[in-house]
Structures are given as structure tokens and as C-alpha cells.
C-alpha positions in Angstrom: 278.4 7.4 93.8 280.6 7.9 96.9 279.3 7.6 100.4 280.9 8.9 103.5 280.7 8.4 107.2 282.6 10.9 109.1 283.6 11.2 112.8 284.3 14.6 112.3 282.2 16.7 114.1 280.5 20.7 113.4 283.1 22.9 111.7 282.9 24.9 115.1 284.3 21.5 117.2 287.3 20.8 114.8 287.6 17.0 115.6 290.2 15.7 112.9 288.3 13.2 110.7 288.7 9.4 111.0 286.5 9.1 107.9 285.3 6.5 106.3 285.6 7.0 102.4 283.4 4.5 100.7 284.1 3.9 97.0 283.1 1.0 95.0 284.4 -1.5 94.0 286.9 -1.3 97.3 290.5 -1.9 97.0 292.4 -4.5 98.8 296.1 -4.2 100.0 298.0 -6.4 102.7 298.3 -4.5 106.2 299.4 -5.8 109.7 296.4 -4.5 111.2 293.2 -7.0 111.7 291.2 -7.8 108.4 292.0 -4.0 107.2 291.2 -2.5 103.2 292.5 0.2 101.9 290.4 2.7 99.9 291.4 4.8 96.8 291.8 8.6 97.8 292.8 11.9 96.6 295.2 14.5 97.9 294.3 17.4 99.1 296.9 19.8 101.0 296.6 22.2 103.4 299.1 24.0 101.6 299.2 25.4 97.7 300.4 22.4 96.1 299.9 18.8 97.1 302.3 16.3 98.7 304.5 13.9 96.3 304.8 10.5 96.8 307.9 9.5 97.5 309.4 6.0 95.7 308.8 2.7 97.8 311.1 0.7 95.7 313.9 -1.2 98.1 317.3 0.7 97.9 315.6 3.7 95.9 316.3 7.4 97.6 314.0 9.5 98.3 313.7 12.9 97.1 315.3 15.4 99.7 313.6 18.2 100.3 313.9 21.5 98.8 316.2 24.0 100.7 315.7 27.7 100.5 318.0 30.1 98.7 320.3 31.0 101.0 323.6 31.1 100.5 325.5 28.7 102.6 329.2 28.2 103.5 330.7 25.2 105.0 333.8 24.6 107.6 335.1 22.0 105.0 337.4 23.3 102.4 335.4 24.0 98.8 332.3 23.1 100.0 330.2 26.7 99.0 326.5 25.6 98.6 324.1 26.8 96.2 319.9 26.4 96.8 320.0 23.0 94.7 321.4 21.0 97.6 319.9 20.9 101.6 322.7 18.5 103.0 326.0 20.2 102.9 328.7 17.9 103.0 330.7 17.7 106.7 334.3 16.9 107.0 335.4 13.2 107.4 336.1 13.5 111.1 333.6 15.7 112.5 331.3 14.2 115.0 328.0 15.6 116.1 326.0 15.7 119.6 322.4 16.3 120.2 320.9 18.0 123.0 316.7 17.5 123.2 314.3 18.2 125.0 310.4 18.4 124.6 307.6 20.4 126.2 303.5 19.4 126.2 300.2 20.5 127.2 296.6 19.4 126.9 294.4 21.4 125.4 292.4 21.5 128.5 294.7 22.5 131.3 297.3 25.6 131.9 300.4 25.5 131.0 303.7 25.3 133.3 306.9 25.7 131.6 308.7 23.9 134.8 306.3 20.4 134.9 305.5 20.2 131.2 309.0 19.6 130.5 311.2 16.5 129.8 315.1 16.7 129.1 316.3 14.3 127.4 319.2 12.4 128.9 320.8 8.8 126.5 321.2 7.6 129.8 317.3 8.2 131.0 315.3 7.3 128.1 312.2 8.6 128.3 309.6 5.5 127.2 310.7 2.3 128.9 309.0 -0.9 127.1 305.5 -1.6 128.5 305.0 -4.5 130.8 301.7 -5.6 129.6 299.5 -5.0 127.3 297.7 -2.3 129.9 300.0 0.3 130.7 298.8 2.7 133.3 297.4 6.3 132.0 298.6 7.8 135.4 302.5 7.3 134.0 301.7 9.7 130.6 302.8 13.5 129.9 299.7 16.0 130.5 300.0 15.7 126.7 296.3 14.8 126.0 296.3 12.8 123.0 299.5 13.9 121.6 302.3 11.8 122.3 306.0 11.6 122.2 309.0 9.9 122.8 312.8 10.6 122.4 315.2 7.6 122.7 319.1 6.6 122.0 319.4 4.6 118.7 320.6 1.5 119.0 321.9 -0.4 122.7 324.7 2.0 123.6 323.8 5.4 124.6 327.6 6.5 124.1 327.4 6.6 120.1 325.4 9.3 120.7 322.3 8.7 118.1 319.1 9.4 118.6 315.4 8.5 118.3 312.8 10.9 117.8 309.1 11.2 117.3 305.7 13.0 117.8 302.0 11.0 117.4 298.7 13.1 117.5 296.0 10.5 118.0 293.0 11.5 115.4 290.1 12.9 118.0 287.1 11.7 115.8 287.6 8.2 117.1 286.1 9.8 120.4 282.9 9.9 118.8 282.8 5.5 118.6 284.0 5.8 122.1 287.3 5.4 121.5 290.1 7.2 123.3 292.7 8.1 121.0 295.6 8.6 123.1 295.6 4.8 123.8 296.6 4.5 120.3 299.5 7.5 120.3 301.0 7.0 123.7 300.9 3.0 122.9 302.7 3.6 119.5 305.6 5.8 121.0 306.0 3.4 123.6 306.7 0.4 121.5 308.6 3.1 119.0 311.3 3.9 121.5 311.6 0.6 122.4 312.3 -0.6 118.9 314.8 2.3 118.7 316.7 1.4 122.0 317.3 -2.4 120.8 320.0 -4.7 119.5 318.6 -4.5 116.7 317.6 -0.8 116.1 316.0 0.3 112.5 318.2 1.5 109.6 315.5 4.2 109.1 312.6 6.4 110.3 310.0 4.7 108.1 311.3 0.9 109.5 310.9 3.0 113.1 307.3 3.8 112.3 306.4 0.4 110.6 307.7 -1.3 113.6 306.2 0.7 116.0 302.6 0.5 114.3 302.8 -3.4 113.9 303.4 -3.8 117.8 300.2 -1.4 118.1 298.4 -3.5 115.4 299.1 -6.5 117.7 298.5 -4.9 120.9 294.8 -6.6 121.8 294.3 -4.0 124.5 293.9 -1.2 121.4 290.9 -2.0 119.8 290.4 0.8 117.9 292.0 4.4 117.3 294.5 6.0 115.0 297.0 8.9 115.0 299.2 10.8 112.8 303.3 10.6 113.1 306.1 11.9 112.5 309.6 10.3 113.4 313.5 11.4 112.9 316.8 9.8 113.5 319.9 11.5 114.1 323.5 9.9 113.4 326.6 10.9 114.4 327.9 11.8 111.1 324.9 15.3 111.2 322.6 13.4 109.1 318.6 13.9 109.5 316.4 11.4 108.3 312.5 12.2 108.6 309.4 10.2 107.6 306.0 12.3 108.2 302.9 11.2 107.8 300.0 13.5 108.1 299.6 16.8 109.4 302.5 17.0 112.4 305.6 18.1 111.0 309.0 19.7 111.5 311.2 23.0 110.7 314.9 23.4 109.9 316.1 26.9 111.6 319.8 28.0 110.4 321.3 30.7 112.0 318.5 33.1 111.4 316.5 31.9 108.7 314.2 28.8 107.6 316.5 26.2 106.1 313.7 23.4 105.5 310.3 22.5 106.6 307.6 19.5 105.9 304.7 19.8 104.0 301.4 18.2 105.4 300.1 15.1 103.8 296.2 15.0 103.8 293.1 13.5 102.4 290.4 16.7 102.8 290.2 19.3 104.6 291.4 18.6 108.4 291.6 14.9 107.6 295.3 14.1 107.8 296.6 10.7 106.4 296.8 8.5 109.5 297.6 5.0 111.2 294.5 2.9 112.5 293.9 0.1 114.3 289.9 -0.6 112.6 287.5 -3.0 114.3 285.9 -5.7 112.4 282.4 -4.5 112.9 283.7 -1.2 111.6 285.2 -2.7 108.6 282.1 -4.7 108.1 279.3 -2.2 108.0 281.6 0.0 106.0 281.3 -2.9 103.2 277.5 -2.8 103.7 277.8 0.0 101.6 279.8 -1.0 99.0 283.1 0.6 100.0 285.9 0.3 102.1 288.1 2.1 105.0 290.4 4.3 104.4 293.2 3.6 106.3 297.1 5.1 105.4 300.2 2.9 105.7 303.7 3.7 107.2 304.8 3.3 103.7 302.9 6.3 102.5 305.2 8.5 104.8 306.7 11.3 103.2 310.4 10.8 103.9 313.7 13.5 103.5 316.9 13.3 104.4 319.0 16.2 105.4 322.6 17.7 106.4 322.8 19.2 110.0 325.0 21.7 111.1 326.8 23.0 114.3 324.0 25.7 116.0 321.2 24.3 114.0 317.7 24.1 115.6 315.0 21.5 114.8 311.6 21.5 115.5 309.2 18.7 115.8 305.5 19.0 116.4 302.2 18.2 116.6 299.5 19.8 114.7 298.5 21.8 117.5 302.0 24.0 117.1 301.5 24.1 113.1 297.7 25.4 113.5 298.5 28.1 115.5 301.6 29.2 114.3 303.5 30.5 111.2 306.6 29.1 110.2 307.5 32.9 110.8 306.3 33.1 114.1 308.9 30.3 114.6 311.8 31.7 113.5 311.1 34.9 115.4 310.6 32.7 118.8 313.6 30.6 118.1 316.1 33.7 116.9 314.8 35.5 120.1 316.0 32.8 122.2 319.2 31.7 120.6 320.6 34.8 120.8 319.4 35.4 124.3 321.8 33.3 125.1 324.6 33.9 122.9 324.8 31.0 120.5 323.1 33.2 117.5 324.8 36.4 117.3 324.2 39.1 114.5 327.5 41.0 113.8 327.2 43.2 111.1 327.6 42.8 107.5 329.3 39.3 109.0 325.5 37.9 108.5 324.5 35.8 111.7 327.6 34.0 113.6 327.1 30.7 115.5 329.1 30.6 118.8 332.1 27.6 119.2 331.2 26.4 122.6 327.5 25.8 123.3 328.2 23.4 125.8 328.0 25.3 128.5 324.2 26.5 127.3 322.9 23.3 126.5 323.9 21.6 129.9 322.4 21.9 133.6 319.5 22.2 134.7 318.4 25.2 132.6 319.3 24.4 129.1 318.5 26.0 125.6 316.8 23.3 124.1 314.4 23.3 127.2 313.5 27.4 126.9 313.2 26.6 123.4 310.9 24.2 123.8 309.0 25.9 126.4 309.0 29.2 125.0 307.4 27.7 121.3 304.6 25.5 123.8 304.0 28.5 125.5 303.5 31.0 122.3 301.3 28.5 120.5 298.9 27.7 123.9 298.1 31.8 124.0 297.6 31.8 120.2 295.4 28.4 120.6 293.0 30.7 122.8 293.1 33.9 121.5 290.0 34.7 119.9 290.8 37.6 117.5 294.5 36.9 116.1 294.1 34.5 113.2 296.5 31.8 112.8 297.6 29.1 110.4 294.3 26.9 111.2 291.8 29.8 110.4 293.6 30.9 107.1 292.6 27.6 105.7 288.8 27.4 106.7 288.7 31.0 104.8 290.5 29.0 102.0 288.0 26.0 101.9 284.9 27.2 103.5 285.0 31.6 102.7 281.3 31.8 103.7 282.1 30.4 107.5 283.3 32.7 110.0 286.1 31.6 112.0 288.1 33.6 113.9 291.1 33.4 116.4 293.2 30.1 117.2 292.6 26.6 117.0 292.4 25.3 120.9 294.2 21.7 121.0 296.6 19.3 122.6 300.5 20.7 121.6 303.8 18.6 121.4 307.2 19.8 120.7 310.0 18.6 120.3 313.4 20.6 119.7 316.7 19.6 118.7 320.0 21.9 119.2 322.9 20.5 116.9 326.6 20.8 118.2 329.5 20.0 116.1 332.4 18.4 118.2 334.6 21.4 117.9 332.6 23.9 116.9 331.9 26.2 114.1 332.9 29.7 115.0 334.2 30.4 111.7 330.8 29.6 109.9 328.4 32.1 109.1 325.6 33.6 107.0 323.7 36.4 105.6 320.6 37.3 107.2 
């Protein structure tokens, strides 16, 4: 018989759930958090077909994700793509610039597209390396409990690599009186630190395992969890991704969706999650026989994928995905990129990138920052509309048919947004709409 303490509260307040599954006998696996178990759980989607595991042996790929069936061409000689590959190979030589920026809001206050913006500059990271172990909550984005950070890889901003990553701290811990944007905003924080080093990670899942030790090891956290979701960027336009739970990203190229994430999650609106768990916690769980559920960075979902030159990405919290379509996306994005010339439709040409975007993506207005903006400030007036169903109300119909749920899903939002330039350019590339 399975017990279950939930700090999820009424369907009508949708807290996420920092649930407690307990199962006996409990199962026991090493974690650097404090005297932590791990108990046996099931997969449940938000989506039509659950999450895959990905392989955890040393040295062992993961599976890239599946592209759509577009068909692709590449600058490089011979290199036509069909839909069985989503990282098109780039010439030898050609080196690849990011531009970022990201754009927040609590679910609680009104938006303003010119103060809930950061632009990212290699020179300026964004998340200097706390002080002490109490960092104030004065210094944090109006970001609520979503969290972010955005950070050069490795010590030399001039190799022109980046860090990148979104945390959503898991709101049931506010029921045990927990604030659970101690536990996002610390973890980005010790994330972009890590990135920024000597000695930066190899990969996004070492990003996320170092990042949630330091938290694990933080003694002013003494409880909390979020979800994550954290990308690095090389040089050579290569994407690596490791997601785990419900935030997520999207792949836009030149008019169409080229890749997305699936969320990973244990029931309905219980993503997988990190967690700091107090002893008490762990033991009146085993009172009952069971054991607390807590996720690992290893159980990140990780793909790796080709960039090219006018690509857009799009990280985010679940606040973006549970108010918006993927569709909705695209339509913002495409709006915007060929507002201002770097997307241009030209006839049975398909959808051509422009060379030069330099001039677009650098100043004090740039692209990446009305992108960012523009999807934050779409996804805060579906949050509150009360009559146009999104994403989030699609799936209560889906697990609960007999509840009525209508409108958005009010909550903290965090994008992201990445605009990929190929030294050179591209202007010869193109695709069908």
C-alpha cells in the first residue's frame, strides 16, 4: 500500500508538488545532499508519450533529439540534411557568436519590458560568486522564485562560450515554510560561478551536478528544491542541453520549430526536481515505511544539437511553457525577427536569414532583448487571462475532465533567449516555409 504526503495544495492554487512518495521497502542510492533516499517512481508526462532515460554510462552519447522534417541545406558543400539528423555539420573554420539576453517577472507584480531585462555582456557576467553563505535577497531579479543565470564558459570571456540556465524553485516547499527561491537563486549563483572558473565543466549535466552539490553544502539552505534546465554553447555552434523537470527549451529555424524538450515528470504537476531534504523530514517520512522522493542531476534528460547562423533559442521556466504553445512561440519570434530584417520571407526562395545581424544584435536596443521581452510579455497576459485556455489548462481537462479550469496559469516567468551568428554569415542559406 502506498502512502503519500503532498505539499501540493487545491487544484484551484496550483502549487507544484514536493511530494513525498512513500513506498515500501524504500530504496537507497548515494546523494551529496544530507542523509537523503531515493524512492522508486513512475513516469508520467505532460505530454502523449513519456520521457526516455537517457544512458549514464561514462563516455556513452546520449540520444539527440528528434528534429522535425524539414528539409535543411547547409553553407558547407554536400551537406543536404534529411529529418534523421538535428546537428548539421558546419565547415571546419566557421566560428559562432552568441548574443543573450533574458527577461523575468513575478507572478505577483506588473511587468516592465525596460527593468525586467538583463543583457548579457562576457565581460559583465551576470551572477558573481556569493560572499557568504547569506546572500542578500535585495540583489535578485523581480523573478519570484524562478531564477537564472547566463555566464562565459571557462576564464576568458574572449573564446566566446557560454553558460546558460533557468531554475524554477518547486512552490509546495512554501507550505513547511520554506522559501523556495533560496534554493533557485542559490543554485544559479554557485552554477555560474562553476561555469566562469579555471576549471569550467565539460558538460551541462557536470554544470548542474556541481551547482547542486555547492547548494547541498550551503548550510544557510535548509530545505527547498527546484527544477533546471542548463545549456552550453561552444564556439564550434554546438548545443548541449541537460533538463530536468518541467522548464524547457525550443529550437526556432528560420520560420519553423527545429527542436524542443519534452517535460520530465512524476504525476500530474509534479515535475522531477533537486532537493535539499531536512532530517526531520526524511525521518518521519520513514515512520511510514517509505522514503523521499528526491531526483538527481543524473536523471537529466540531456541532447546535443547543431546551431546555425540566425537560429533562435528559447529557454524557460514553466511559467512560459504553461501558458503558451510552442506555436504561439514561433508566431512571437517570426514576428519579431523579421521586424527587424534578419528573417525575411522571399517567395518560393522559402525564408532567407540576413548576412550581417550585427548591427541588430548590438546597442542598447538589441534583438535578443525584444525577443525576450516580447515572449515575457505575451505569456504574463495569457497567465491572467481568464477565458483563453493555454497549455496548463489542456492538461487538467486531460487528467481531471470533470474539473473546470479555465484561462491561464498565473506564475513566476523566466526566459532566456539565444540569437546564433555565424562569423561571416549565412546569406546564402535558406528554407522552405
Amino acid at each position: 500500500m502506498v502512502a503519500t504526503i503532498s505539499a501540493t495544495r487545491a487544484l484551484r492554487l496550483p502549487y507544484r508538488s514536493a511530494t513525498l512518495r512513500l513506498l515500501t521497502p524504500p530504496t537507497t542510492t548515494p546523494s551529496p545532499c544530507r542523509s537523503s533516499l531515493r524512492a522508486a517512481s513512475t513516469f508520467t508526462s505532460r505530454k502523449q508519450k513519456p520521457p526516455s532515460k537517457q544512458p549514464t554510462t561514462p563516455g556513452q552519447p546520449p540520444t539527440p533529439m528528434k528534429p522535425t522534417n524539414a528539409l535543411l541545406f547547409s553553407t558547407c558543400p554536400a551537406t543536404m540534411l534529411g529529418p534523421s539528423s538535428s546537428s548539421p555539420q558546419q565547415c571546419p573554420s566557421t566560428k559562432y557568436h552568441y548574443h543573450l539576453a533574458a527577461s523575468y517577472i513575478a507572478k505577483s507584480r506588473p511587468f516592465d519590458p525596460q527593468t525586467h531585462l538583463f543583457q548579457f555582456n562576457p565581460y559583465n557576467r551576470l551572477s558573481q560568486p556569493p560572499k557568504s553563505p547569506k546572500r542578500p535577497k535585495s540583489s535578485r531579479p523581480e523573478s519570484g522564485q524562478d531564477a537564472f543565470f547566463i555566464s562565459q564558459l571557462g576564464a576568458s570571456p574572449s573564446s566566446g562560450e557560454v553558460a546558460l540556465g533557468v531554475a524554477d524553485g518547486v512552490g509546495g516547499w512554501m507550505d513547511s515554510g520554506v522559501d523556495p527561491a533560496d534554493f533557485s537563486h542559490a543554485f544559479c549563483d554557485y552554477m555560474a560561478a562553476n561555469a566562469s572558473s579555471s576549471d569550467p565543466p565539460s558538460t551541462a549535466r557536470e554544470l548542474m551536478q556541481r551547482g547542486y552539490e555547492a547548494v547541498c553544502h550551503d548550510e544557510s539552505i535548509k530545505a527547498g528544491g527546484s527544477t533546471a534546465i542548463v545549456g552550453l554553447l561552444t564556439s564550434n555552434g554546438k548545443m548541449e542541453v541537460a533538463n530536468l523537470g518541467d522548464s524547457g527549451f525550443i529550437l526556432l529555424r528560420r520560420g519553423g520549430v527545429h527542436a524542443s524538450s519534452e517535460p520530465q515528470t512524476h504525476a500530474f504537476n509534479t515535475p522531477y526536481q533537486l532537493s535539499v531534504v531536512p532530517p526531520s523530514m526524511l525521518l518521519r517520512a520513514a515512520a511510514f515505511g517509505g522514503a523521499q522522493l528526491m531526483d538527481q542531476p543524473r536523471d537529466a534528460e540531456v541532447t546535443r544539437h547543431g546551431l546555425r547562423h540566425g537560429d533562435v533559442v528559447v529557454f524557460a521556466s514553466d511559467g512560459l511553457w504553461d501558458n503558451l504553445f510552442e506555436g504561439d512561440i514561433l508566431r512571437i519570434v517570426s514576428s519579431v525577427m523579421r521586424e527587424r530584417g534578419v528573417w525575411r520571407v522571399n517567395g518560393e526562395r522559402g525564408c532567407v536569414v540576413e548576412e550581417d545581424i550585427k548591427s541588430v544584435t548590438e546597442g542598447k536596443t538589441t534583438l535578443q532583448g525584444r525577443l525576450a521581452t516580447e515572449i515575457v510579455r505575451q505569456a504574463k497576459i495569457a497567465s491572467v487571462d481568464p477565458k483563453l485556455d493555454g497549455p496548463f489548462a489542456k492538461e487538467v481537462k486531460k487528467y481531471y475532465p470533470h474539473e473546470v479550469w479555465r484561462g491561464g496559469k498565473e506564475d513566476d516567468i523566466c526566459v532566456v533567449v539565444v540569437v546564433v551568428e555565424e562569423e561571416g554569415g549565412a546569406g546564402s542559406v535558406k528554407a522552405k516555409l
